[in-house]
N, C-alpha and C positions, 0 to 999 in steps of 0.2 A: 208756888213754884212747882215743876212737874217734875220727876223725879224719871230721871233715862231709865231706858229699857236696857237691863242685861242680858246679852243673846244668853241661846241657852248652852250653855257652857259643854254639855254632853255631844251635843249635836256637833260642835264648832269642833272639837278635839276628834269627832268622829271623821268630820270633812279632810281636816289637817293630815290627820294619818292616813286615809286614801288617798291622798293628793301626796306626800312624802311616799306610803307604797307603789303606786303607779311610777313615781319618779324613780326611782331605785329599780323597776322591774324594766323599764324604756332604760335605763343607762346599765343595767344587765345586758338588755340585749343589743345595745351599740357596741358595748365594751365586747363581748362572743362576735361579731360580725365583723368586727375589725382585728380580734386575733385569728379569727378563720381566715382576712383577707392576708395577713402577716404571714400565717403557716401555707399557704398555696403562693404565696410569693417567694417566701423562702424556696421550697419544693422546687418552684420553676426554675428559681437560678441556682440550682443545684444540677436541676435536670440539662439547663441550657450550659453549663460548666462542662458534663460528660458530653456531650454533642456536640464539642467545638472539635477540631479535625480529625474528624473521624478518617483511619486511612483509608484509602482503598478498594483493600481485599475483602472488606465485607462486602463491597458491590458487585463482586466478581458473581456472573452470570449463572457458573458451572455449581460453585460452592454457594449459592443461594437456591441451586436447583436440589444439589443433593442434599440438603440441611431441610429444607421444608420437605422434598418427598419423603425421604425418610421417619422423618421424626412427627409430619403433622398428616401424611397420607395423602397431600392433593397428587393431582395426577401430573404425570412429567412435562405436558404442556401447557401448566397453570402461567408462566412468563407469558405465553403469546394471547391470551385469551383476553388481553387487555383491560381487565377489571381493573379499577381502582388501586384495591385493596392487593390486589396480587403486583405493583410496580416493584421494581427493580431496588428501586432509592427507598421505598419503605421500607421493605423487606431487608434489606439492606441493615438501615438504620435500627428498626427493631433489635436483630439481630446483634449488631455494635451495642446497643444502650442495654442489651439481660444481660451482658458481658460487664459494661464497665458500672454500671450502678450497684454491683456487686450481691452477695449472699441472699438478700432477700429478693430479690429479683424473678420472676416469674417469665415468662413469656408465652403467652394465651390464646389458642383459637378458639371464637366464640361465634357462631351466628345470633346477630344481632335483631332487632326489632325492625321489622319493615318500615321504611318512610327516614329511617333516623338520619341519614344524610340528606341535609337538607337542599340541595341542590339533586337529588336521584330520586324521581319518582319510580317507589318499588313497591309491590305487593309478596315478594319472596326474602326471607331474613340473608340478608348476604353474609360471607365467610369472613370477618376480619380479624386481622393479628393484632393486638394490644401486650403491656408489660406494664405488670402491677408490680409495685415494689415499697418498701415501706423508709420512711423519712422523718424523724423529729415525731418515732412514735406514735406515726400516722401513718394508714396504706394510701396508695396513689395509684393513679391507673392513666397509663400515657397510650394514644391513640390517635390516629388522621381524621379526624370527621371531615375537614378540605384538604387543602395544600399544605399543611401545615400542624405541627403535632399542637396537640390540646391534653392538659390536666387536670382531671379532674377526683374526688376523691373515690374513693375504690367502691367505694358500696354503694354510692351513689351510683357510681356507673355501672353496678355490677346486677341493679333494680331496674333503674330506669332502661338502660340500653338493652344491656345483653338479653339473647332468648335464650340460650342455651348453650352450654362450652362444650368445643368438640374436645380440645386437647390440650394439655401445659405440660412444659419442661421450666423443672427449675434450673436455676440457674448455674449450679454446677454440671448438669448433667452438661445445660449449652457449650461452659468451655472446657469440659471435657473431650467435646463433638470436634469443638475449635481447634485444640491441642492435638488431637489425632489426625487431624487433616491440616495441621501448620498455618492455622492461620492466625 
């Protein structure tokens, strides 16, 4: 009678614990991707809480005109020049959101990285306004890349995108501006 082979017992216990580390380093990184996706969820319906009706007078023409020339330096016929980034409604919005997301709240002009809007072929870093602000411990950096604001985390965008910041007002100074002007 033949007498089995014992594997060899070192090797087996070696395979096991690679196969148990690998497993625990994959459900490490399932478990970080799905609370990153949890903390940028949260974020948004925070962010989309302050952006429900917004009134008004953040739209107002006059008080979007003197609040950017003043405080970010574009020129006083940045409204008609029909860029993107210069609209009425963003600006606008921008404006409402360093106000109501409160203290930590920034409000940003950055030229951005050529090409980044993906629908505007450009070779010159365009002027956009952004407001980074911090949530659950986390910075956030809210911004138009289309129609529509997008979230993303602050330093991510503040590598990937941005080329260089012309100017920021925090967010008291904003409704400080507010306050003096009644709005």
């Amino acid at each position: 009678m033949k007498t089995p082979k014992i594997p060899n017992l070192p090797l087996f216990a070696l395979l096991v614990a690679a196969v148990l580390v690998l497993l625990v380093l994959v459900g490490t990184i399932v478990y970080r991707l799905w609370q990153n996706h949890r903390r940028r969820q949260r974020a948004e319906d925070y962010v989309k809480a302050f952006a429900r009706d917004i009134p008004d007078r953040y739209y107002d023409r006059e008080l979007i005109r003197a609040f950017y020339t003043s405080h970010f330096g574009v020129p006083d016929n940045f409204l008609t020049l029909g860029e993107p980034g210069f609209a009425i409604e963003r600006l606008g919005w921008m404006l409402a959101m360093t106000e109501r997301l409160g203290p930590t709240a920034i409000l940003n002009a950055s030229y951005l990285r050529p090409g980044i809007h993906s629908a505007v072929a450009a070779c010159v870093s365009p002027l956009e306004f952004w407001v980074d602000f911090c949530h659950d411990n986390h910075r956030w950096a809210i911004w138009y890349p289309e129609d529509t604001f997008a979230l993303i985390d602050r330093f991510t965008f503040g590598s990937r995108y941005v080329s260089s910041t012309s100017q920021r007002r925090q967010h008291d100074e904003v409704v400080a501006w507010l306050r003096r002007h009644n709005s």
